[in-house]
C-alpha positions as CSV (number, residue, x, y, z in Angstrom):
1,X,7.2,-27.1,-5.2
2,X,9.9,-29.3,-6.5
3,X,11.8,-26.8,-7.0
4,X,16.2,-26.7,-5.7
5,X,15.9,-30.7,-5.4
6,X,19.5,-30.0,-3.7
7,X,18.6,-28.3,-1.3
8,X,15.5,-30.2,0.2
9,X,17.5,-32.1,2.7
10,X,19.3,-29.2,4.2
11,X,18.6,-26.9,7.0
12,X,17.7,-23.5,6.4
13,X,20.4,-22.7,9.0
14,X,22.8,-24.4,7.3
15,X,22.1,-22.7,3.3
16,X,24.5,-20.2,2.4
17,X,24.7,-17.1,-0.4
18,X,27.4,-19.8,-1.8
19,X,24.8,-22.5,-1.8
20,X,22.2,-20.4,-3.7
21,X,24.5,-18.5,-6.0
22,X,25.2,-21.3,-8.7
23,X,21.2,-22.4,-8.3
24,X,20.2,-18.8,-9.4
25,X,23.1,-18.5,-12.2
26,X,21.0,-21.0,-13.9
27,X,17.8,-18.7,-14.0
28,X,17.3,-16.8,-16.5
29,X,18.2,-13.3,-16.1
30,X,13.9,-12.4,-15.9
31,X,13.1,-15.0,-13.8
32,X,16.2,-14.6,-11.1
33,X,14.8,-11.4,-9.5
34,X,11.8,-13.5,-8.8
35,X,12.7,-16.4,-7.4
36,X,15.0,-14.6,-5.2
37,X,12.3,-12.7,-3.7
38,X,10.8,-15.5,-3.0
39,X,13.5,-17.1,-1.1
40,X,14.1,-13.6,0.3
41,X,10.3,-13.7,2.0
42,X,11.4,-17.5,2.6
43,X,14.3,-16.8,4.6
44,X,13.0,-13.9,6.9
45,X,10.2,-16.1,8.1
46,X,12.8,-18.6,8.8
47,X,14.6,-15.6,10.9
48,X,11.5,-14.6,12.7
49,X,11.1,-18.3,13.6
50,X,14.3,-18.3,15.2
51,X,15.6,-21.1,12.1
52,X,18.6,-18.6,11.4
53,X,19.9,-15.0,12.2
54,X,20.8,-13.9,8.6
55,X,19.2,-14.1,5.4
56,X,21.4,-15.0,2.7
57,X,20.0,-13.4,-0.1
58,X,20.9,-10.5,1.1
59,X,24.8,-11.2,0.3
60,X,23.4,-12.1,-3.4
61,X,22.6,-9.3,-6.1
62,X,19.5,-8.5,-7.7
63,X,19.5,-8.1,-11.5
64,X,19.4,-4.4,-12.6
65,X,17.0,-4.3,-15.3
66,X,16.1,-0.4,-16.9
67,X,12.6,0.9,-16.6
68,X,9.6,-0.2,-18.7
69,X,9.0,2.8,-21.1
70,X,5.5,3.8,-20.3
71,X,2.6,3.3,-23.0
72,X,-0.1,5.5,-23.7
73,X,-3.5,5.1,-25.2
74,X,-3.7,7.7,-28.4
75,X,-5.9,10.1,-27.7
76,X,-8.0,8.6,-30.4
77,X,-8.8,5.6,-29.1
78,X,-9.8,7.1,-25.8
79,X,-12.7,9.3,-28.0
80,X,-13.8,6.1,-29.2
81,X,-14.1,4.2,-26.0
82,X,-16.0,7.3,-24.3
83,X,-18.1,7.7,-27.1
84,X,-18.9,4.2,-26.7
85,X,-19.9,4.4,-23.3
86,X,-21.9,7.2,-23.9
87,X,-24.1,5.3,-26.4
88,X,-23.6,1.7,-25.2
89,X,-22.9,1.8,-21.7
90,X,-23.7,5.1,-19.6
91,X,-22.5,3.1,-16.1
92,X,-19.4,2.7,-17.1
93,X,-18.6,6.0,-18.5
94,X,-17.9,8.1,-15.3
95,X,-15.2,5.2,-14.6
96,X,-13.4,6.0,-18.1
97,X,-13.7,10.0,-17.4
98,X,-11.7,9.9,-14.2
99,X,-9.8,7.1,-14.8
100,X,-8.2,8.8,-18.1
101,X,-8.8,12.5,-17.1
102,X,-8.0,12.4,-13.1
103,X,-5.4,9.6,-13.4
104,X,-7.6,8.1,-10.3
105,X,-6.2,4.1,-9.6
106,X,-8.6,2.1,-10.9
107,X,-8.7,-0.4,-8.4
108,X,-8.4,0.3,-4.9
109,X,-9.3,4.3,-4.9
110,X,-11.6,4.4,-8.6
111,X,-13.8,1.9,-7.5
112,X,-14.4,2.9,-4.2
113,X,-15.4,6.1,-4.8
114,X,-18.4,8.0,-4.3
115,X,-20.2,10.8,-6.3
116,X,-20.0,13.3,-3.5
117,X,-15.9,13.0,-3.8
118,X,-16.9,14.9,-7.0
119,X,-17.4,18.5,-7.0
120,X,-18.2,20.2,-10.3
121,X,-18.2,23.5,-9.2
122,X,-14.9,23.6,-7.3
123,X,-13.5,21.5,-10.2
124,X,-11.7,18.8,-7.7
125,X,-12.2,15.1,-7.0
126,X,-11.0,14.3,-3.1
127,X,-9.4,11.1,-2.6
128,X,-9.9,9.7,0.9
129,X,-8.1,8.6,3.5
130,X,-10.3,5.7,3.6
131,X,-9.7,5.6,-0.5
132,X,-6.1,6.2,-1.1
133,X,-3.7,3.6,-1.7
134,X,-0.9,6.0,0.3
135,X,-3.2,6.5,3.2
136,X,-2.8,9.7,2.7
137,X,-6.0,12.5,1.4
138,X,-5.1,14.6,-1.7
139,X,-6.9,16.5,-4.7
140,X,-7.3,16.6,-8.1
141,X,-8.2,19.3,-10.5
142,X,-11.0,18.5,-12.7
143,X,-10.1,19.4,-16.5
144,X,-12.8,21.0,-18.6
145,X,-13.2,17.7,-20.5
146,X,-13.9,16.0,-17.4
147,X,-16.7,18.4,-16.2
148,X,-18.2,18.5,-19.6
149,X,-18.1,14.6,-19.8
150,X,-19.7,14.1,-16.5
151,X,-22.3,16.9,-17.2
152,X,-23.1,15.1,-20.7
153,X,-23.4,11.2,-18.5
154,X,-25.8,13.5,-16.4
155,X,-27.8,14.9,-18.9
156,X,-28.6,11.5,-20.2
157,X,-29.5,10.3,-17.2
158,X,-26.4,8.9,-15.4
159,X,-27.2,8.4,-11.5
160,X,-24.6,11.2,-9.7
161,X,-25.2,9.7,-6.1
162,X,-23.9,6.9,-3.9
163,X,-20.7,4.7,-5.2
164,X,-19.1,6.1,-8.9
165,X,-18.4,2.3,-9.9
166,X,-21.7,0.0,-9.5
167,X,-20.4,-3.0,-11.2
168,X,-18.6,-5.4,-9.1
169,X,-15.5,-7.0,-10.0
170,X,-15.9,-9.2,-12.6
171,X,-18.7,-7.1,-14.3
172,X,-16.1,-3.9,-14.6
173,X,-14.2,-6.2,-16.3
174,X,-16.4,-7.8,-18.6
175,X,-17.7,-4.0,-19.4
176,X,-14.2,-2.6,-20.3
177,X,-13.4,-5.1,-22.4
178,X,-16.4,-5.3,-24.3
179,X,-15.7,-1.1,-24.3
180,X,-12.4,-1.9,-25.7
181,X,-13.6,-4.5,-28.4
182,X,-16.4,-2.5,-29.8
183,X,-13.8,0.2,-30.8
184,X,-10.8,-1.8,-31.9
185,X,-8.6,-1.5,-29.4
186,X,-6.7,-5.0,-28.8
187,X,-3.7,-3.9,-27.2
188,X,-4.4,-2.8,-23.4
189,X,-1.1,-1.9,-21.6
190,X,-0.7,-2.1,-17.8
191,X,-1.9,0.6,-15.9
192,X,-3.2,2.2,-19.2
193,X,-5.1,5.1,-17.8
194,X,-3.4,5.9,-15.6
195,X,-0.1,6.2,-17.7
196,X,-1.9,7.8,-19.9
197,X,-3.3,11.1,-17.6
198,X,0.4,11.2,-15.7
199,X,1.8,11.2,-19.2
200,X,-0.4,13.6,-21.1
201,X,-0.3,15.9,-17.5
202,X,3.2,16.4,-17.7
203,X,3.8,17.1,-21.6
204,X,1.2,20.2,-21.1
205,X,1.4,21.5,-17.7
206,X,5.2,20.5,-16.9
207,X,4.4,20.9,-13.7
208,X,6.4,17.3,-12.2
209,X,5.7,18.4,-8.1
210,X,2.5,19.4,-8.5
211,X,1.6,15.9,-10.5
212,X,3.3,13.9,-8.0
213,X,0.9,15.4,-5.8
214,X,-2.2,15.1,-7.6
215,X,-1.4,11.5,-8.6
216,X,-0.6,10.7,-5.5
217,X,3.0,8.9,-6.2
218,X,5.9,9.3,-3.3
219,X,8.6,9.9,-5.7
220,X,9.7,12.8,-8.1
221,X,12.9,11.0,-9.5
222,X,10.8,7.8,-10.4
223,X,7.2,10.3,-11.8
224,X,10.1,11.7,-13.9
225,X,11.8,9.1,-15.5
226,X,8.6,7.3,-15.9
227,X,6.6,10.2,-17.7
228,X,9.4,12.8,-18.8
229,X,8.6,12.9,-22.4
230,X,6.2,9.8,-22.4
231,X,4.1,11.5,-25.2
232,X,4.7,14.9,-27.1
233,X,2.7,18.3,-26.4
234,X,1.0,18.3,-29.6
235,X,-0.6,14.6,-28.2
236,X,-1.5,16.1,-25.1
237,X,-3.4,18.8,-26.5
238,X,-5.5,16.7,-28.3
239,X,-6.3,14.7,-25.4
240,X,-6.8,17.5,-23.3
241,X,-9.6,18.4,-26.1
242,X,-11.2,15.4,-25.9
243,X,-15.2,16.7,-25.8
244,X,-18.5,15.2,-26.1
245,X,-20.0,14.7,-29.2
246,X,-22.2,18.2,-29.7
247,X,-25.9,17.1,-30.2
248,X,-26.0,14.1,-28.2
């Protein structure tokens, strides 16, 4: 990339913090952060090459940016979308249920499970070794939406053995946001179900060790300044009461 035209002729041994400093002053303040990791990953290969014994961006500073308030999906919205999947697309709903309602990562534990990780009767959903992003096995209480949802995908005929997810990658994709579409929803935030079961989790239970644990994060400090008052009580309840449609 012709990117620091200065710096092309130079040795890495010979590039300094001073060198680099006045280069990154002229990044914005997003894009600085970047390119210095970048350079950071850059210069450690250079060390384990045996180019240079330091790495100079370690003498630079990073810019301190405040956390990204967390966004939710309204408990609305995520009636609509299941009640979509119910009528429209029955694969795809067990991957909305525990997505929203067991805060499961969708990619890299969701998609990878397998029905007999689900137990309905002792109201938990075991994530792997083999599944977890942590490498490490935990458990998650099933809410009594999530047991009725999955009973109602059953009772229409939803398969309950062998992998949860059956669409591959670029299927699940095209399935959620055609979900998404047919209910109006055109904003989708990052890491929206997620957020949104951590969030609504907290505002009822209030219970920030125990969701730390279930959701499988490594840190209290950054679970509570992500989710601490992410949504109200009165929005958790009504996602919390998210049901089936009776009669269907």
């Amino acid at each position: 990339m012709n990117r620091f035209p200065s710096l092309h002729d130079r040795l890495v041994s010979g590039i300094s913090h001073r060198d680099l400093e006045p280069l990154l002053n002229e990044i914005s303040l997003g894009g600085r952060n970047l390119q210095m990791r970048h350079l950071r990953a850059f210069f450690n290969h250079g060390i384990k090459r045996g180019y240079l014994t330091d790495n100079p961006i370690s003498r630079l500073d990073f810019v301190e940016s405040l956390p990204k308030e967390v966004e939710v999906i309204p408990p609305e919205g995520v009636a609509r979308m299941l009640e979509a999947a119910l009528t429209n697309d029955l694969d795809l709903l067990p991957y909305l249920v525990l997505g929203f309602f067991c805060g499961i990562r969708p990619v890299g534990e969701l998609n990878l499970l397998q029905w007999s990780d689900v137990d309905l009767q002792g109201q938990s959903v075991t994530i792997r070794y083999a599944v977890s992003k942590t490498k490490r096995r935990r458990f998650i209480e099933i809410s009594e939406n999530t047991i009725a949802w999955l009973e109602t995908y059953r009772q229409h005929g939803g398969r309950c053995e062998g992998p949860i997810v059956t669409y591959d990658e670029n299927a699940l994709r095209r399935q959620r946001e055609q979900n998404r579409a047919a209910v109006g929803i055109t904003h989708w935030p990052n890491s929206a179900m997620r957020h949104s079961y951590c969030s609504y989790w907290l505002a009822m239970h209030k219970d920030i060790n125990k969701l730390v644990l279930q959701s499988g994060h490594t840190s209290v400090d950054t679970m509570w300044r992500h989710y601490h008052r992410g949504t109200t009580e009165a929005e958790a309840k009504k996602f919390w009461a998210i049901m089936p449609p009776s009669g269907r």
